[in-house]
C-alpha positions as CSV (number, residue, x, y, z in Angstrom):
1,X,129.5,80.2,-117.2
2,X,130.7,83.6,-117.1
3,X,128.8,87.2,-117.1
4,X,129.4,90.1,-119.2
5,X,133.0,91.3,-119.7
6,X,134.8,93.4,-117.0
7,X,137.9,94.0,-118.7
8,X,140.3,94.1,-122.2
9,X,143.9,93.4,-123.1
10,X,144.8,95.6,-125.9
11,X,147.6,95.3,-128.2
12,X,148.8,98.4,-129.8
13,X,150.7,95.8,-132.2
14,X,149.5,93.9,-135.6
15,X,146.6,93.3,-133.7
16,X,145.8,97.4,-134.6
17,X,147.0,97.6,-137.6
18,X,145.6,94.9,-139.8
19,X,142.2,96.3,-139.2
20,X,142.7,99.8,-138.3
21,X,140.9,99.6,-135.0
22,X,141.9,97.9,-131.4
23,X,141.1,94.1,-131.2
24,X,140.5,92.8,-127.9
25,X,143.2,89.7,-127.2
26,X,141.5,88.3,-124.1
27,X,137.8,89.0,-122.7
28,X,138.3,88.6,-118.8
29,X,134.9,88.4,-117.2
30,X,133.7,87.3,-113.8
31,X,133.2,83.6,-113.5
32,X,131.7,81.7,-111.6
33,X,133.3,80.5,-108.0
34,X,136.1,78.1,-108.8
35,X,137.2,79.7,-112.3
36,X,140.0,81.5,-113.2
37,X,141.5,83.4,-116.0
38,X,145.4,83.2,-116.8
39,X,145.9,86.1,-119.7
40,X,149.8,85.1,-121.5
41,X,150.9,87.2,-124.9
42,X,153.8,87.4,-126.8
43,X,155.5,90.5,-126.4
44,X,157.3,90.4,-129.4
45,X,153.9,89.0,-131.2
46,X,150.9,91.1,-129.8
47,X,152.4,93.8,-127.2
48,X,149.8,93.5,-124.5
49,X,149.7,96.7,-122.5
50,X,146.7,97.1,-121.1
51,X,145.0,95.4,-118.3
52,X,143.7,97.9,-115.8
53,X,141.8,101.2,-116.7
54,X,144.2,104.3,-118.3
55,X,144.7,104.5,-121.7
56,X,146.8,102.3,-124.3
57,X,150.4,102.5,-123.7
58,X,150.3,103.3,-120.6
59,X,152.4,100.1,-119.2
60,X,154.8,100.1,-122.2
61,X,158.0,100.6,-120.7
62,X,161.3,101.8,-121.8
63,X,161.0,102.2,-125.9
64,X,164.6,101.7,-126.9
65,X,164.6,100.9,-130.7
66,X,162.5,100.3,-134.2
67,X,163.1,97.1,-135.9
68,X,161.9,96.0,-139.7
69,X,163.3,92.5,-140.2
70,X,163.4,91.6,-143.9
71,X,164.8,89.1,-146.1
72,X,167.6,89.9,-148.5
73,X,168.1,86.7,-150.4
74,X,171.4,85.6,-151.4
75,X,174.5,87.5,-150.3
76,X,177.0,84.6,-150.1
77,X,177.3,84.0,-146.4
78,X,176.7,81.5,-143.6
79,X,177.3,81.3,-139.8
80,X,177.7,84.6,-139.8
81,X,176.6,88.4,-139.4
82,X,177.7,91.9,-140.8
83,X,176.9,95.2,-139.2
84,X,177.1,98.3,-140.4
85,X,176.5,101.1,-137.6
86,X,176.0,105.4,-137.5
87,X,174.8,106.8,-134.1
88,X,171.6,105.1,-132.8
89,X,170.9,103.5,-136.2
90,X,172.5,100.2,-137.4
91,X,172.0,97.9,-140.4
92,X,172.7,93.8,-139.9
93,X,172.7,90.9,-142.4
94,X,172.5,87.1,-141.2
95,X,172.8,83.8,-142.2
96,X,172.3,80.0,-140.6
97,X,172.5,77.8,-143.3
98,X,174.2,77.9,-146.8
99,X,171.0,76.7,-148.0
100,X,168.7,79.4,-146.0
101,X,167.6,83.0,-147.2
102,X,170.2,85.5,-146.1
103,X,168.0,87.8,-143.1
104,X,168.7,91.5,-142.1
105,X,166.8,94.1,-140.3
106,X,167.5,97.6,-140.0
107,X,167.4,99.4,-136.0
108,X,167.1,103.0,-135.0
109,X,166.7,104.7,-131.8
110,X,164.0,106.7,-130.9
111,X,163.1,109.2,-128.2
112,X,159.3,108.3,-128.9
113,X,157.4,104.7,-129.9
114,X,155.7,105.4,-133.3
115,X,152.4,104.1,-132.2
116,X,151.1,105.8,-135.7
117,X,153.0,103.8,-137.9
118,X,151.4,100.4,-136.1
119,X,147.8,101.0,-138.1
120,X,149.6,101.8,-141.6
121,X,152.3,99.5,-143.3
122,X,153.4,102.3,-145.8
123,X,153.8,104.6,-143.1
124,X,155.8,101.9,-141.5
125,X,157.7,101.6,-144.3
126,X,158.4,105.5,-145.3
127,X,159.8,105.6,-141.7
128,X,162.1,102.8,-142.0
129,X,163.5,104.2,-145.0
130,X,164.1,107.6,-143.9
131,X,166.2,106.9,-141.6
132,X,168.8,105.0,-143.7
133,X,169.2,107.5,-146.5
134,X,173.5,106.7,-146.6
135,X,174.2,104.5,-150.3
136,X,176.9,102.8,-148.4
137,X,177.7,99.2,-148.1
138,X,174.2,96.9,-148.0
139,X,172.4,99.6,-146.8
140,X,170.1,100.8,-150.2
141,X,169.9,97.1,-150.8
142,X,168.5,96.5,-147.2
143,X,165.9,99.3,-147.9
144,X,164.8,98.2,-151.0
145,X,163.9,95.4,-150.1
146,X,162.2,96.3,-147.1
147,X,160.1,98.1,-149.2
148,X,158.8,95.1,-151.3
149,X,159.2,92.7,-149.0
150,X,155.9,90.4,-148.4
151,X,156.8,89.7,-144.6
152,X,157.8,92.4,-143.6
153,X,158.1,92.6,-139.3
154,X,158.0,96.0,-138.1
155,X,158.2,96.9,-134.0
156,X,159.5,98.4,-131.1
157,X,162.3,96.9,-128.9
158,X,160.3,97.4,-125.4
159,X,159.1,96.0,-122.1
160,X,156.2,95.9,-120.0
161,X,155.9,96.8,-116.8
162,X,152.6,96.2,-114.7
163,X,151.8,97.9,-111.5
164,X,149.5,94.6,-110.8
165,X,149.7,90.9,-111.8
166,X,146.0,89.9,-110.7
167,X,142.9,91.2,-110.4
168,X,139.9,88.8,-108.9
169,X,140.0,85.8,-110.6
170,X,142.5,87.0,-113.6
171,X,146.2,86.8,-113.3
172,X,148.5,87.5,-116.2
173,X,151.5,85.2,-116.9
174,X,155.1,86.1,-119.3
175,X,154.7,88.9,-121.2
176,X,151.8,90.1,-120.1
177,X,152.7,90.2,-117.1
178,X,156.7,90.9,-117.2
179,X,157.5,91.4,-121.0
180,X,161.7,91.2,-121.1
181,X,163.0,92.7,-123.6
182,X,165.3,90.3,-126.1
183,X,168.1,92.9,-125.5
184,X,168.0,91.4,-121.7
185,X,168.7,87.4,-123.2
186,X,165.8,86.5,-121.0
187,X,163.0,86.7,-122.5
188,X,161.6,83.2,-122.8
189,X,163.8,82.1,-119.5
190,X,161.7,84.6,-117.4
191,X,158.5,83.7,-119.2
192,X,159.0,79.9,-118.8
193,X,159.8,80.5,-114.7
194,X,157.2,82.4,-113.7
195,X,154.4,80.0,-115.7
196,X,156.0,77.6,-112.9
197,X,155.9,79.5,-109.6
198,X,152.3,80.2,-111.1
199,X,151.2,77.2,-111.6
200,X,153.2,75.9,-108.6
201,X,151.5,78.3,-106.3
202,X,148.1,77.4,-107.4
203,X,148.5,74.0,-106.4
204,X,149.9,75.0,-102.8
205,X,147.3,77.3,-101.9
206,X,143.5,76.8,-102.2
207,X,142.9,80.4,-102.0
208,X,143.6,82.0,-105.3
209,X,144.3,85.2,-103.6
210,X,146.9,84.1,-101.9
211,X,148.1,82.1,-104.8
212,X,148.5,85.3,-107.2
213,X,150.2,87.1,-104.5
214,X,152.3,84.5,-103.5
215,X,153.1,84.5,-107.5
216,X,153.7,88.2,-108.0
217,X,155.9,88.3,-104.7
218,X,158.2,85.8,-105.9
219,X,158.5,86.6,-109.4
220,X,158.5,90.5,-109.4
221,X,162.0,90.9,-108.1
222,X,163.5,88.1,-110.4
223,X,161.8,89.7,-113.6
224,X,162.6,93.3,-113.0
225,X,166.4,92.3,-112.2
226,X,166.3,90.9,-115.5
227,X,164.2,93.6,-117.1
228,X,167.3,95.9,-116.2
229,X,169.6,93.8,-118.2
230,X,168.5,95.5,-121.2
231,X,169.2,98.9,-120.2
232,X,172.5,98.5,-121.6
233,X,171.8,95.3,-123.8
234,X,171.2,97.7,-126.9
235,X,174.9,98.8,-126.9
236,X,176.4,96.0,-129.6
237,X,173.2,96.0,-132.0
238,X,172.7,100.0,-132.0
239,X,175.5,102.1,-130.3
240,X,174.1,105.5,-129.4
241,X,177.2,107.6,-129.2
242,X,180.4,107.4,-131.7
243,X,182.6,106.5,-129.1
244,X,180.0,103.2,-128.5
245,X,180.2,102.2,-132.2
246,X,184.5,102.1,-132.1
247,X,184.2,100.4,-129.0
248,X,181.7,97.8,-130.6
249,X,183.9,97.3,-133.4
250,X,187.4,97.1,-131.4
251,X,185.5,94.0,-129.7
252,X,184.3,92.6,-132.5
253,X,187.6,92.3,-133.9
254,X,189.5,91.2,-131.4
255,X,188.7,87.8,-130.2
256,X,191.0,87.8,-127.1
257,X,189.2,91.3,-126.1
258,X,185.9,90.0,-126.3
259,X,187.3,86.5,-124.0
260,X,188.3,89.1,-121.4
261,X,185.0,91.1,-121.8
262,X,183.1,88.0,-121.3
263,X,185.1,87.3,-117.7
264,X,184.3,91.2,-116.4
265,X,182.3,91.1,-113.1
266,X,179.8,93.0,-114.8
267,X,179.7,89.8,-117.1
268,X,179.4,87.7,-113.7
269,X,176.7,89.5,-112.9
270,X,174.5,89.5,-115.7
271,X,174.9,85.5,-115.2
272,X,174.0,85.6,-111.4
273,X,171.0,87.8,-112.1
274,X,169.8,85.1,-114.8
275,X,170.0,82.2,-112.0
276,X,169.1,84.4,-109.5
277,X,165.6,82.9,-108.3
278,X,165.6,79.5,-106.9
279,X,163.0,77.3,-108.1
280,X,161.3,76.0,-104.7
281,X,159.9,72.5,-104.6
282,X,155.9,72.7,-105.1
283,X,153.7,70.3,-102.8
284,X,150.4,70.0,-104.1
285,X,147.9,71.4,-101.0
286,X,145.8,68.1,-99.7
């Protein structure tokens, strides 16, 4: 069907460091006439950043923060969150259900992604825990039990940013492609659009060419304009300055403030930006 491999995703994520050694996520070869090869990862699950030649990391955009999400057990609270913040570092506890496992996760900004730490849970760990050394509030609990915990999710707060979406016969789709970062609120919204105009544009044009640049020129401008939501999404989870973290809380606390935050025109425009692309009508090509 196909002939020997031309190309390799790579994920820099758990996909390194369960084994200690880069695990190709998709072989793209060249196929026979006819065939095609849609490459689709989970940003948040396997960080795909490689596609062309150049070395790993080298389409990882904009590293903003470290996450470890753990479970905390039982802390008495439901439909609700706590956050305890310092400059660039924050500690959060959550709850759904009465009946569900109380979460947190513990955030801290970085100038640098700690692509080390990817290949070595302790190392993962250790890091984590240095930088929450205060014995304040939940925050020794929170570390303790990131150290023991048995599900443990450890990663970067990122996006991807691709200077190609195709190449031959391969196009990549969501966040492969455009990874949005969660801080943005569009992450699966962007994803689930462009698999449309994809799929939508390979039904219009018999030329699969034209089809992935048809693609890539309708959905670059609508992904990056939402990529560039999360330049300042990071504010409420981990303020960077001390004057961010008063003006976090002030909000936080005052319902009517946070009403009249929500009407801003900057709010306005986040919300055009999301509904910004219209979805055209495809017309499968006779």
């Amino acid at each position: 069907m196909c002939e020997e491999p031309t190309g390799v995703l790579l994920s820099p994520g758990p996909a390194l460091t369960r084994s200690g050694s880069p695990r190709a996520l998709f072989l793209l070869r060249q196929c026979q006439p006819g065939r095609h090869v849609v490459g689709e990862a989970g940003e948040e699950a396997e960080k795909v950043v490689a596609v062309l030649p150049g070395p790993v990391g080298q389409h990882l955009g904009e590293p903003a923060e470290q996450r470890g999400d753990i479970a905390v057990g039982e802390l008495g609270v439901a439909h609700e969150a706590f956050i305890w913040s310092e400059p660039g570092r924050s500690a959060v506890v959550y709850a759904y259900e009465p009946s569900e496992p109380v979460h947190g996760f513990l955030t801290f900004v970085r100038d640098t992604p700690p692509f080390e730490a990817f290949r070595d849970p302790r190392a993962q760990r250790e890091l984590v825990a240095s930088q929450f050394p205060e014995q304040v509030w939940q925050v020794p609990r929170l570390v303790a039990a990131m150290r023991t915990s048995g599900d443990l999710f450890f990663d970067i707060v990122s996006q991807v940013h691709m200077p190609a979406w195709s190449h031959g016969r391969v196009a990549l789709a969501g966040d492969a492609a455009h990874a949005t970062s969660f801080l943005s609120g569009q992450h699966s919204s962007v994803a689930l659009v462009g698999a449309y105009v994809l799929a939508g544009e390979l039904a219009t044009h018999a030329d699969h060419a034209e089809a992935f640049a048809a693609y890539e020129r309708r959905m670059r401008p609508f992904a990056e304009r939402n990529q560039a939501l999360a330049t300042a999404g990071g504010t409420i989870v981990t303020p960077t300055t001390r004057a961010q973290v008063d003006a976090r809380n002030a909000l936080l606390r005052d319902p009517e403030a946070m009403a009249k935050e929500l009407a801003t025109a900057e709010a306005e425009a986040r919300r055009t930006t999301h509904s910004s692309l219209t979805l055209p009508e495809y017309t499968p090509a006779p």
